[in-house]
N, C-alpha and C positions, 0 to 999 in steps of 0.2 A: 231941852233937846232941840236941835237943829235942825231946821225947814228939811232939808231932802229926808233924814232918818226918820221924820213925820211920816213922810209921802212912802217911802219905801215899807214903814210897817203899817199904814191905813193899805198899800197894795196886799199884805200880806192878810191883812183881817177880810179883804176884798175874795181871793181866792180862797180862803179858806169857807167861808160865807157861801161862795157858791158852788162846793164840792159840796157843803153841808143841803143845801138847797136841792142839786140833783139827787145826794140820797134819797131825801124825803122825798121829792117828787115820783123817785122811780117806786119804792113803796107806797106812799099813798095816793099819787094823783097827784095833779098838777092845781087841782083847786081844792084840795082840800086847805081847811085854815091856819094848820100849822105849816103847810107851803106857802100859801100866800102869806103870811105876818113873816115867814125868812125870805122871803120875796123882796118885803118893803123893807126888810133892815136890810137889804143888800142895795136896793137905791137910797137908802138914807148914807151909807156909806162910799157910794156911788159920788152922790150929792158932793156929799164932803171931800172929795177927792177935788173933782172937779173945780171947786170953790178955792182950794188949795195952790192949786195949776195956773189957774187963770189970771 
């Protein structure tokens, strides 16, 4: 698979990540721990974007 179509479906796991993220927060809190663990897989995919870019 070829660097950009990388990049363009890591964006796509990206927002989807953080749609998934505001649910949870808007139901359970912003610290609960099923927020916080979609929290850090969205900077680990964050990360990995990044890493990608640079």
């Amino acid at each position: 698979m070829n660097s950009h179509l990388q990049q363009k479906l890591l964006l796509l796991r990206i927002e989807q990540k953080k749609q998934d993220m505001y649910r949870k927060a808007k139901s359970l809190g912003f610290t609960h721990p099923i927020v916080v663990t979609c929290s850090q897989e969205l900077d680990e995919l964050l990360n990995r974007y990044q890493r990608k870019v640079s």
